[in-house]
VOMI-752693 format. One record per residue: x, y, z of N, C-alpha, C, CB in turn. Coordinates in steps of 0.1 Angstrom, whole numbers, padded with zeros to 4 digits, always signed. Glycine has a CB too. Layout:
BEGIN
XYZXYZXYZXYZ;...
// end
This chain:
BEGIN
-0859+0286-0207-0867+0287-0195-0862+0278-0184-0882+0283-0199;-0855+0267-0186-0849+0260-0179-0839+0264-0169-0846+0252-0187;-0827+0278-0177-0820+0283-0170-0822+0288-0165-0814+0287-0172;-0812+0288-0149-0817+0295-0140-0826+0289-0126-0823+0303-0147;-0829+0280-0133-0848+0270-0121-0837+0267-0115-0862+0251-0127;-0839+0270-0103-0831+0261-0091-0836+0246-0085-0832+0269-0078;-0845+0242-0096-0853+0226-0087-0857+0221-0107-0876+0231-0070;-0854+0208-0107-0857+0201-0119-0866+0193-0116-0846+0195-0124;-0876+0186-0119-0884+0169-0118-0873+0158-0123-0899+0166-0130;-0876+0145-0115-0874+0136-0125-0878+0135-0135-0876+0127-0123;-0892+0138-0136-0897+0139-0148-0886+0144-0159-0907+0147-0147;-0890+0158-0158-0879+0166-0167-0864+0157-0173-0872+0180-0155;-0858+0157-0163-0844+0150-0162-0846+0135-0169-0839+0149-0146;-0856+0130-0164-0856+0113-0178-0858+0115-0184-0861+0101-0180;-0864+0124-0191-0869+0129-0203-0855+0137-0210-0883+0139-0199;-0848+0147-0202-0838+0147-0211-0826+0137-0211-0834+0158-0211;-0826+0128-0203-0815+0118-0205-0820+0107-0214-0810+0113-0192;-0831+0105-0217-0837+0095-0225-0837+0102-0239-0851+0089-0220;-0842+0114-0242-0838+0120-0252-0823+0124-0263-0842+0127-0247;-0813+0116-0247-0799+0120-0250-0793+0129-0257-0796+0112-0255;-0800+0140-0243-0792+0153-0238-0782+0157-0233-0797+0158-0232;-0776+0144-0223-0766+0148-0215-0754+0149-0226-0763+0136-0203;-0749+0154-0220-0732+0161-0228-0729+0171-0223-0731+0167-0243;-0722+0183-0235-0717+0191-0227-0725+0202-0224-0708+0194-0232;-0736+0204-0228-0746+0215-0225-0757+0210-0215-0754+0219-0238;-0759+0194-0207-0766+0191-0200-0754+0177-0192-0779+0188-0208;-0752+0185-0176-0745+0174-0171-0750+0174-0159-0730+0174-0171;-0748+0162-0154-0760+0153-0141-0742+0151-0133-0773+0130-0149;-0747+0156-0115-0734+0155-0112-0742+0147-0094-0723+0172-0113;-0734+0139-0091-0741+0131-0081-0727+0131-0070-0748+0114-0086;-0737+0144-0057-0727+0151-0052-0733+0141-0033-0730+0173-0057;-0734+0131-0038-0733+0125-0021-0724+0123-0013-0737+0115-0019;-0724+0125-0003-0716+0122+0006-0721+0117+0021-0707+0132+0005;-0715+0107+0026-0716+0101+0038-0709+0101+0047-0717+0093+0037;-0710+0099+0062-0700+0097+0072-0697+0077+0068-0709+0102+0091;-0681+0080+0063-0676+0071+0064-0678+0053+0069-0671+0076+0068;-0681+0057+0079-0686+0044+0085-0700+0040+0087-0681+0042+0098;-0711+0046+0081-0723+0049+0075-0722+0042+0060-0725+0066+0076;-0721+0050+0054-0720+0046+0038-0708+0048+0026-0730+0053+0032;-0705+0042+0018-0698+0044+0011-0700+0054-0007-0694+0032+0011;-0704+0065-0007-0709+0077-0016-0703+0068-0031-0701+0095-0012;-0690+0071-0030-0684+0068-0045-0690+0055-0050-0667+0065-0044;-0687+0042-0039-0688+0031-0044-0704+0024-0046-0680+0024-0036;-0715+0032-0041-0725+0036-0042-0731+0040-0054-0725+0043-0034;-0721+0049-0060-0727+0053-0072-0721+0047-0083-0727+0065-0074;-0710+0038-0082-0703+0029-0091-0712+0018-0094-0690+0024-0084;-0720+0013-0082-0731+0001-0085-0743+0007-0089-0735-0009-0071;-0750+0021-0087-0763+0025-0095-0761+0043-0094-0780+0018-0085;-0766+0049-0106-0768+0063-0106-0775+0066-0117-0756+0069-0106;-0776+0077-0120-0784+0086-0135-0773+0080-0147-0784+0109-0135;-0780+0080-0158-0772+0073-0167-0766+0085-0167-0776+0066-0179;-0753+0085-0172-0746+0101-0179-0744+0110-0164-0761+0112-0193;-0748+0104-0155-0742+0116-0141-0727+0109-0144-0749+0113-0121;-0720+0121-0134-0704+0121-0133-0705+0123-0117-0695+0135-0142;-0695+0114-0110-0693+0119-0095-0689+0129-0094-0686+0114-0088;-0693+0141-0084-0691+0151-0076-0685+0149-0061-0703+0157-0076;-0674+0149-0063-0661+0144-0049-0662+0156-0036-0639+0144-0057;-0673+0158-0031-0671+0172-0018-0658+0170-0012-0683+0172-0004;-0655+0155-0009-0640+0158-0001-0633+0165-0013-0630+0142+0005;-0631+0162-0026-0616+0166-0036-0617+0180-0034-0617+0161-0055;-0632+0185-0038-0635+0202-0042-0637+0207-0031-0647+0207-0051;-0625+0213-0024-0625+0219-0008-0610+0221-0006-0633+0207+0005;-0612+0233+0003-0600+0236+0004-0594+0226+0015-0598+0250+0006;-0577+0218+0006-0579+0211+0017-0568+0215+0027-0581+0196+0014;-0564+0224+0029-0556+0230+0036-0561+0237+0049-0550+0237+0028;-0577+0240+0044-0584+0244+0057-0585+0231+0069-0600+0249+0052;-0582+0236+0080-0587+0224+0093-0604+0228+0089-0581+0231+0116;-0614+0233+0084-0623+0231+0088-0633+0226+0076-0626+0241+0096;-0641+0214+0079-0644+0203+0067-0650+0211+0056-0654+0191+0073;-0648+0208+0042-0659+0210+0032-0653+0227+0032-0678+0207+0038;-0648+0235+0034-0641+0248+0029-0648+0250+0019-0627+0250+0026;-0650+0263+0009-0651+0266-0005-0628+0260-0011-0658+0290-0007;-0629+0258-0020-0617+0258-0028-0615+0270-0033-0615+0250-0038;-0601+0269-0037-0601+0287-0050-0607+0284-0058-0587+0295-0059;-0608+0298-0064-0614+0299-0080-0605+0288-0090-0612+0316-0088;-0596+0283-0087-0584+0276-0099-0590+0262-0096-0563+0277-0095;-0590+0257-0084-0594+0245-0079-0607+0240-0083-0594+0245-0068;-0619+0245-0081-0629+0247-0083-0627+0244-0101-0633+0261-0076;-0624+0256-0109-0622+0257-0122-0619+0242-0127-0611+0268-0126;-0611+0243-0122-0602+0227-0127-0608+0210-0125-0587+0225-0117;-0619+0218-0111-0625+0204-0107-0634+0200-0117-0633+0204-0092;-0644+0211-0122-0655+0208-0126-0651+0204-0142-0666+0220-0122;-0644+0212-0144-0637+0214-0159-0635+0193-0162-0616+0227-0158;-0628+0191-0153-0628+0176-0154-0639+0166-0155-0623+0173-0146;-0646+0172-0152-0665+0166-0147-0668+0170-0166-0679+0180-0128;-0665+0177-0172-0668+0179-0188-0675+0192-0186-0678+0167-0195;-0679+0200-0174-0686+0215-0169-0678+0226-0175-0687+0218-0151;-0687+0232-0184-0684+0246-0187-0691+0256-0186-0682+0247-0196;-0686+0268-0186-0699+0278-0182-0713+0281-0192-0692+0293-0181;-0711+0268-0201-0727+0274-0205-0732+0261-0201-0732+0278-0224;-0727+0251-0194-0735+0238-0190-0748+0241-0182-0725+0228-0181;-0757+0234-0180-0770+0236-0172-0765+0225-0164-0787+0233-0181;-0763+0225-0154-0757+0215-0141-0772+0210-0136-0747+0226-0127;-0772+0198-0134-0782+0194-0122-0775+0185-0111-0794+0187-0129;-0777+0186-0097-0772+0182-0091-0779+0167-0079-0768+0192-0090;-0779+0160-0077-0786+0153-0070-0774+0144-0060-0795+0145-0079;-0782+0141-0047-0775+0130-0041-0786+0119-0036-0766+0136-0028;-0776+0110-0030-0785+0096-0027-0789+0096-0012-0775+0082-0029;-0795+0105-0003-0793+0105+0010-0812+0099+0008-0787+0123+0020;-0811+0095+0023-0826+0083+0029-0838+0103+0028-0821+0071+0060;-0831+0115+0034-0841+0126+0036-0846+0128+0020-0834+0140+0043;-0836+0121+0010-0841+0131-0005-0827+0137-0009-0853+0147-0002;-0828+0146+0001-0818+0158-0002-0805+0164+0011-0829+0172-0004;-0796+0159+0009-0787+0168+0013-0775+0173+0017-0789+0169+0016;-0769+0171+0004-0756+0176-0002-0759+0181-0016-0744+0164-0003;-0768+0181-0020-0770+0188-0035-0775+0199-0032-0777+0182-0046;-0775+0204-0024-0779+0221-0023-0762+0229-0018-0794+0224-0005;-0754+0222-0018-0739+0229-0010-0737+0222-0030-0727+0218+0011;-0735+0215-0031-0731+0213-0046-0739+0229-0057-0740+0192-0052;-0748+0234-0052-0755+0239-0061-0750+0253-0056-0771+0236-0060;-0750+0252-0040-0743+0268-0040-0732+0272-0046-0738+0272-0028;-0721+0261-0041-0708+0261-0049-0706+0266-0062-0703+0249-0051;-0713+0259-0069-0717+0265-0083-0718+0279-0083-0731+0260-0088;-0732+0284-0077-0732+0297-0075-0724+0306-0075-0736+0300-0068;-0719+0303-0062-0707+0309-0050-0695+0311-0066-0701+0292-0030;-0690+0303-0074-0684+0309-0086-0687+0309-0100-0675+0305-0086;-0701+0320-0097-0708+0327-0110-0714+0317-0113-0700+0335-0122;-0719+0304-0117-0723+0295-0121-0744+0300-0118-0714+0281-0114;-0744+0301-0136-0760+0303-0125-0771+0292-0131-0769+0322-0127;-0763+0286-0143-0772+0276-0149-0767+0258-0141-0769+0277-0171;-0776+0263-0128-0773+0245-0120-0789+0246-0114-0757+0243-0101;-0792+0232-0112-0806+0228-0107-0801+0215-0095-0817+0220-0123;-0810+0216-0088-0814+0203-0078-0824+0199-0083-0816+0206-0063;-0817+0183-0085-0827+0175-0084-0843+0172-0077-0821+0168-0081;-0849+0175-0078-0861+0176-0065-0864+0161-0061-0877+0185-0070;-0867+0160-0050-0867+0146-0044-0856+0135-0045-0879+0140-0049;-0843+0140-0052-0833+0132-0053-0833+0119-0055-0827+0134-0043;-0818+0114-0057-0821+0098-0061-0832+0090-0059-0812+0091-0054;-0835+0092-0038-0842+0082-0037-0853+0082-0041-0843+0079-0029;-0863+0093-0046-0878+0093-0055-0871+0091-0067-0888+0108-0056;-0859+0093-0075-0857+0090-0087-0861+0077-0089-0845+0092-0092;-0856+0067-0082-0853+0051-0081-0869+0048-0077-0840+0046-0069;-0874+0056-0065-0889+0051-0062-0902+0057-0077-0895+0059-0043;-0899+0061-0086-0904+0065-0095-0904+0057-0106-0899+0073-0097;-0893+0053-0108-0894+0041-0118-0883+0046-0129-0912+0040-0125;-0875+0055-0128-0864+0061-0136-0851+0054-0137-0862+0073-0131;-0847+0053-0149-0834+0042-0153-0822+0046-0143-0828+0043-0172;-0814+0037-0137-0804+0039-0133-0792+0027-0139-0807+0039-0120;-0779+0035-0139-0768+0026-0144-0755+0023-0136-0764+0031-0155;-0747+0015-0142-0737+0012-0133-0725+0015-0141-0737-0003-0127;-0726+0021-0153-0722+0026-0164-0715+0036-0160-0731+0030-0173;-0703+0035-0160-0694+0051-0157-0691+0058-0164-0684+0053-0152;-0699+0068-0169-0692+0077-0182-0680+0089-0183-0704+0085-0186;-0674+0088-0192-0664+0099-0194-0662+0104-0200-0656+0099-0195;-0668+0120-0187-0669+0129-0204-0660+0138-0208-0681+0138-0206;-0662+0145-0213-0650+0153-0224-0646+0165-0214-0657+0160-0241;-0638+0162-0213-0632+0177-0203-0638+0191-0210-0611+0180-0204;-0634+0200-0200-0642+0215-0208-0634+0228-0199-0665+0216-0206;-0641+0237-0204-0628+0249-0198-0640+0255-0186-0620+0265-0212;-0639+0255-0176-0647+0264-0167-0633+0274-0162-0657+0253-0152;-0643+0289-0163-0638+0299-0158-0642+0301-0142-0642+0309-0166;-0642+0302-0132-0648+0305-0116-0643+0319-0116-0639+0294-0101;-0652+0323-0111-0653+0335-0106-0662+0339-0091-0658+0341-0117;-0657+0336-0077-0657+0341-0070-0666+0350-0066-0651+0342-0071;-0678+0348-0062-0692+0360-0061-0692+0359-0048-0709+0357-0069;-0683+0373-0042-0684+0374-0027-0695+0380-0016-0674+0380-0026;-0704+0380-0023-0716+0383-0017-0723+0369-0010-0726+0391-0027;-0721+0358-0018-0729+0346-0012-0718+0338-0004-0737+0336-0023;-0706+0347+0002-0704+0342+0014-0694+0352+0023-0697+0327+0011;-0701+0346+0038-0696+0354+0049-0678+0346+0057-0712+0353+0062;-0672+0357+0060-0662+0350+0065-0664+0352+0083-0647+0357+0059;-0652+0346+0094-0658+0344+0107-0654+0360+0111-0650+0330+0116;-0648+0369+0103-0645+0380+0105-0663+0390+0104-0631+0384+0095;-0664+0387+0091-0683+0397+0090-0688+0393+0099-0696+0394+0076;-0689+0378+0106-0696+0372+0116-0697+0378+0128-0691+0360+0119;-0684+0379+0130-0683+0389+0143-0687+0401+0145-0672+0393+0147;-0682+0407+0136-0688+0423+0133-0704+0418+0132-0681+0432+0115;-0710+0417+0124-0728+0414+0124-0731+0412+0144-0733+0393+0111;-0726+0403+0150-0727+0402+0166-0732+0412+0169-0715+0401+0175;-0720+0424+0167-0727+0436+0169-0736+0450+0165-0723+0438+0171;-0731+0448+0152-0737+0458+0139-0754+0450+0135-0724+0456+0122;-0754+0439+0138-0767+0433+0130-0773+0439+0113-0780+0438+0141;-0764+0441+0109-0764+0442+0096-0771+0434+0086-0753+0442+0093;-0771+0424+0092-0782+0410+0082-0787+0398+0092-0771+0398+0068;-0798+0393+0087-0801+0381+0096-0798+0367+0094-0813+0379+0096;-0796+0366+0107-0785+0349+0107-0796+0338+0110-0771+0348+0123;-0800+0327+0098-0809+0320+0100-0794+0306+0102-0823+0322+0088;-0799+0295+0113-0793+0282+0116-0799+0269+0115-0790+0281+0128;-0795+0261+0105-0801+0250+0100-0800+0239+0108-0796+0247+0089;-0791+0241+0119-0787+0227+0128-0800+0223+0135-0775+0229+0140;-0805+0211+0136-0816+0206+0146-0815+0215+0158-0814+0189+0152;-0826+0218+0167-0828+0223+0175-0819+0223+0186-0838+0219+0176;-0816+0208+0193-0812+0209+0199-0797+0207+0203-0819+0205+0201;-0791+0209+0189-0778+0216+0186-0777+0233+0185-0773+0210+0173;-0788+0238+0183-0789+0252+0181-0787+0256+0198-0805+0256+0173;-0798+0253+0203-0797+0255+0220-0786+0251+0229-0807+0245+0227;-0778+0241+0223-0767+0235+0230-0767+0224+0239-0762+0243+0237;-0784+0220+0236-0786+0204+0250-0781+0196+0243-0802+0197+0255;-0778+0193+0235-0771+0182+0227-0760+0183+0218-0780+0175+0221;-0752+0172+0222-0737+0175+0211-0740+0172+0198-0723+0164+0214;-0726+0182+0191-0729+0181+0179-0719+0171+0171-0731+0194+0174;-0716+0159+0172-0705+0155+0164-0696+0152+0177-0699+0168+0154;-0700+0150+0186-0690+0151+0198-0679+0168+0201-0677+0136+0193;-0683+0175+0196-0683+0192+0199-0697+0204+0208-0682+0198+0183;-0691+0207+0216-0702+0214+0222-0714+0219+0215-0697+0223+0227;-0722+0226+0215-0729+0230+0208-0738+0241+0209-0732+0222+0205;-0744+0248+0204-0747+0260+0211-0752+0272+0193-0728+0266+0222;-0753+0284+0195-0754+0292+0186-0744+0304+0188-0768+0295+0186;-0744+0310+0172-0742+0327+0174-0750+0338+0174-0735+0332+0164;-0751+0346+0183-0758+0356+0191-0766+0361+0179-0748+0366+0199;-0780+0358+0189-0787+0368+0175-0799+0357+0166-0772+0374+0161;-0789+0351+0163-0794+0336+0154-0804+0332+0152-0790+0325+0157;-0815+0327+0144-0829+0323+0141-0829+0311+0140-0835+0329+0130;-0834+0299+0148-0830+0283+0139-0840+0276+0133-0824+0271+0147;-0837+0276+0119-0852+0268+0114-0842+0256+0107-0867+0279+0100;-0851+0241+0118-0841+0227+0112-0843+0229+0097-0848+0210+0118;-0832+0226+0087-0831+0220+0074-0843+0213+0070-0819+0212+0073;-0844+0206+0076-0858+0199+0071-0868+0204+0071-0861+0191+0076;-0872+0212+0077-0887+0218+0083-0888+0223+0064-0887+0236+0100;-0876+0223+0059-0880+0226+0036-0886+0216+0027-0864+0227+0026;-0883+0204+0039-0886+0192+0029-0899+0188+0033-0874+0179+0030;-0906+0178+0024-0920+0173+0026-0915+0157+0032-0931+0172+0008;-0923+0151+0040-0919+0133+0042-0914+0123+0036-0927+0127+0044;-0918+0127+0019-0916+0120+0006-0898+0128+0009-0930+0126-0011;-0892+0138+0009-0886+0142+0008-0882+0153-0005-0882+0134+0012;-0891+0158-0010-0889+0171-0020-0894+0181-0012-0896+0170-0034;-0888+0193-0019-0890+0207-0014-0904+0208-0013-0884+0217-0023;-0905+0214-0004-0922+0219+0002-0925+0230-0012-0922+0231+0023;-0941+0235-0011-0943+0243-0020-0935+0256-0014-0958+0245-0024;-0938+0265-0025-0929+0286-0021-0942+0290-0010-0928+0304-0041;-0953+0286-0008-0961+0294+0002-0960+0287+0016-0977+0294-0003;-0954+0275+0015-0948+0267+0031-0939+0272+0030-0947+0251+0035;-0932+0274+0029-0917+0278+0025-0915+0292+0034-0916+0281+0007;-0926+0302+0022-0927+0315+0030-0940+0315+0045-0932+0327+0016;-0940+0308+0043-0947+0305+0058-0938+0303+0070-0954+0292+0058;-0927+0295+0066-0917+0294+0075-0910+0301+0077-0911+0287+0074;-0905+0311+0072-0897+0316+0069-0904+0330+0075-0894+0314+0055;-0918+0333+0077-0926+0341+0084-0926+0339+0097-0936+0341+0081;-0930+0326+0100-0934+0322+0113-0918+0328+0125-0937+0302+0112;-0909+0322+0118-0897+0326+0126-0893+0342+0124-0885+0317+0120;-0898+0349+0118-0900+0363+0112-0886+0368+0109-0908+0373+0123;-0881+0358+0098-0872+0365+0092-0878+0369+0076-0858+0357+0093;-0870+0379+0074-0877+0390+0062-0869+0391+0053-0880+0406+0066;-0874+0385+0043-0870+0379+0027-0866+0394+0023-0885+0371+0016;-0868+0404+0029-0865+0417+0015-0851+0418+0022-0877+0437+0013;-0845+0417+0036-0836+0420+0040-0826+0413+0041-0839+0422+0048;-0812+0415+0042-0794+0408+0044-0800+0394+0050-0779+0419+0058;-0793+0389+0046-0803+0371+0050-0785+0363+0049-0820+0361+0031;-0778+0360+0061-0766+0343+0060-0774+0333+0068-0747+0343+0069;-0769+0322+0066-0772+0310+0063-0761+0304+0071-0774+0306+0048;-0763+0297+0083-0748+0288+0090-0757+0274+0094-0740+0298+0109;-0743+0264+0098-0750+0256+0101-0735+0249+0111-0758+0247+0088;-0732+0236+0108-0719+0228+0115-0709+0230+0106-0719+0210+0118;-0712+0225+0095-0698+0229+0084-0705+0235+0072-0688+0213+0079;-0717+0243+0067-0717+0249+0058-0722+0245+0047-0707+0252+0057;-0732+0229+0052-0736+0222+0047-0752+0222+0043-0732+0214+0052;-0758+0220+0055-0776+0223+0055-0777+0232+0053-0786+0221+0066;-0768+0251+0057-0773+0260+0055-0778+0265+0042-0767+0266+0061;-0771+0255+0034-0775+0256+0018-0786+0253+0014-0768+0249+0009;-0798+0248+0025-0809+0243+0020-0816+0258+0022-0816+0229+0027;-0816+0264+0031-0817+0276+0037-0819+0283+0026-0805+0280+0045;-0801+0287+0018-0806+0296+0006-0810+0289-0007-0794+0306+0002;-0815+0274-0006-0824+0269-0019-0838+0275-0013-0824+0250-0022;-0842+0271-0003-0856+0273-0001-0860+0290+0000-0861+0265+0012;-0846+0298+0003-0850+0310+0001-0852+0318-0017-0839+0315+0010;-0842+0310-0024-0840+0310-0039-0851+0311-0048-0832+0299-0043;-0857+0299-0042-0872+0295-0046-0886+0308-0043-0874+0280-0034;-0886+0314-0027-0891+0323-0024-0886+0335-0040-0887+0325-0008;-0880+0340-0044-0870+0349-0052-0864+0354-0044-0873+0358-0060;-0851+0349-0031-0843+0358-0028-0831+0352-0031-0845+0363-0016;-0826+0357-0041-0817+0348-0046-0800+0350-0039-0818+0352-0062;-0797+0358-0030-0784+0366-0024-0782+0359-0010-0787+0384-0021;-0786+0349-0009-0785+0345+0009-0771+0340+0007-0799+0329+0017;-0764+0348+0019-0749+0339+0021-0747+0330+0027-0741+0344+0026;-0739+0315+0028-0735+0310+0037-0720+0313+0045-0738+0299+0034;-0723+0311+0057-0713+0315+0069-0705+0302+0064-0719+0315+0087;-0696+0301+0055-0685+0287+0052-0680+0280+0062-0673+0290+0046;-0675+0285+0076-0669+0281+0087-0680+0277+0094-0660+0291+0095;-0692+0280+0096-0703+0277+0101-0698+0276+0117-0709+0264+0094;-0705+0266+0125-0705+0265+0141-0690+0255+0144-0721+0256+0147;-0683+0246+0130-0671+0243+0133-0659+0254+0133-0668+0234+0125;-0660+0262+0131-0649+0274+0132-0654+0283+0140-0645+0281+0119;-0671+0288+0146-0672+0295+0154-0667+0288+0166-0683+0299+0154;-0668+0275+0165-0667+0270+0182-0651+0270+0188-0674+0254+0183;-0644+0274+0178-0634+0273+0183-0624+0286+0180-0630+0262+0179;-0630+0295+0174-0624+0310+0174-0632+0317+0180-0623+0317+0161;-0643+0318+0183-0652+0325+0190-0648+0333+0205-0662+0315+0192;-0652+0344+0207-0652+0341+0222-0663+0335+0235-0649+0352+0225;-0659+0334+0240-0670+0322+0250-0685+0333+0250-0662+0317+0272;-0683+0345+0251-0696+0351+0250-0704+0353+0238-0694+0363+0255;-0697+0348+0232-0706+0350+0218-0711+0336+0211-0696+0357+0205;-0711+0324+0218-0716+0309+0221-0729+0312+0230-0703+0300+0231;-0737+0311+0227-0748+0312+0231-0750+0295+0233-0758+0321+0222;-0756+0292+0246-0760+0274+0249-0764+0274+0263-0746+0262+0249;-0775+0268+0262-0784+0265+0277-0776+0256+0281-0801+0260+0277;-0771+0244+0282-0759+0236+0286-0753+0247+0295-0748+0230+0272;-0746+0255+0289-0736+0263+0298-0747+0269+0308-0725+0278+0289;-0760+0278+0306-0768+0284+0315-0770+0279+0329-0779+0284+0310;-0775+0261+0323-0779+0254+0336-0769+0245+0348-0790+0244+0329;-0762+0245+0337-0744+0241+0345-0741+0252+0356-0727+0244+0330;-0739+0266+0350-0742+0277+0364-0753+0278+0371-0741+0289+0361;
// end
């Protein structure tokens, strides 16, 4: 019953790590990451984590030959990464990071999974930081676990390339929901020191508007509330974009949760539109009020 849940409790999870579950059929993978001069992810989790988690490196597992950050990797790369983490295809993955919101890099850790056939992975709900405000053990303990064979397999439905993107512009074939804050969606404000703006068409509900203040996922009737209010329609072609391919993953958790389990993310997201695009397909009040 466990397989398959896209959201775990602490509860749950200290209970099976105190039970001493983790191994190779239960692995805890702590997929944070930070802007550099912000925080240090690795060394972060070298001083406290889940007992029995293994680091999840987003810079390693990415293609890194792409210019544009956080790529998916091949199926070999991928295979090999996780395989080293002790992940095999009958593992139950749970994923969590250490961010101040709760959540967010363990929903791109969870797609990934997906994105190659992986369907037994969970998010943490409320992440590290309710783990730790909960009262749940943490260690400084670095475990090593037993390598294992992961197969990847590539499920090209849960992602769009900048080529479908374009075509959809015109065909509208599915709905394009944008996780970026507002006022990166509009274009009044930079994103990263890059312009900012949308792709034509686009729906933007901020990443957060999923989470509660505490920082866990809202219930499935706020959820589908939101997801109403902006009137996009759960039975229909649903991608997911954001800056690099990141928040829009919360997008298809909180859609997952509703049962629509097929939401793609746009991988290139708004860093590869903004710079393959053509200028008419940049939507931004910036540019409007400039003319």
């Amino acid at each position: 019953q466990v397989l398959s849940r896209p959201l775990v409790t602490a509860k749950w999870l200290s209970e099976a790590v105190r039970a001493g579950r983790v191994g190779a059929s239960l692995r805890i993978l702590d997929a944070s990451w930070y802007p550099p001069q912000e925080r240090n992810a690795r060394q972060e989790f070298k001083e406290s984590h889940i007992p029995g988690a293994s680091f999840f490196d987003i810079e390693e597992c990415r293609d890194q030959s792409s210019p544009y950050d956080f790529m998916l990797p091949s199926e070999s790369h991928f295979a090999d990464y996780v395989g080293r983490l002790g992940v095999s295809n009958d593992t139950h993955v749970v994923v969590y990071d250490g961010d101040a919101l709760g959540t967010f890099y363990a929903p791109r850790a969870w797609w990934m999974f997906r994105a190659f056939g992986h369907k037994e992975v969970s998010v943490l709900n409320g992440g590290f930081k309710n783990w730790v405000k909960e009262g749940h053990p943490v260690t400084a303990e670095v475990s090593q676990p037993t390598p294992a064979v992961f197969k990847a397999r590539l499920n090209r439905a849960l992602l769009k390339t900048f080529e479908e993107m374009i075509q959809n512009v015109g065909s509208l074939k599915f709905q394009v929901v944008d996780s970026r804050p507002e006022g990166r969606f509009r274009g009044t404000e930079l994103d990263q020191g890059l312009e900012s703006g949308h792709i034509p068409g686009a729906v933007n509900i901020p990443f957060q508007s999923f989470l509660t203040e505490a920082g866990h996922e809202k219930s499935i009737e706020e959820i589908q509330e939101i997801f109403r209010e902006k009137q996009v329609d759960l039975s229909k072609p649903l991608t997911a974009t954001c800056r690099k391919g990141v928040t829009a993953c919360h997008v298809a958790l909180a859609a997952y949760l509703c049962g629509k389990r097929d939401v793609a993310i746009y991988d290139g997201s708004w860093s590869e539109w903004f710079h393959r695009a053509p200028a008419r397909y940049k939507v931004s009040e910036r540019k409007r009020s400039k003319a």
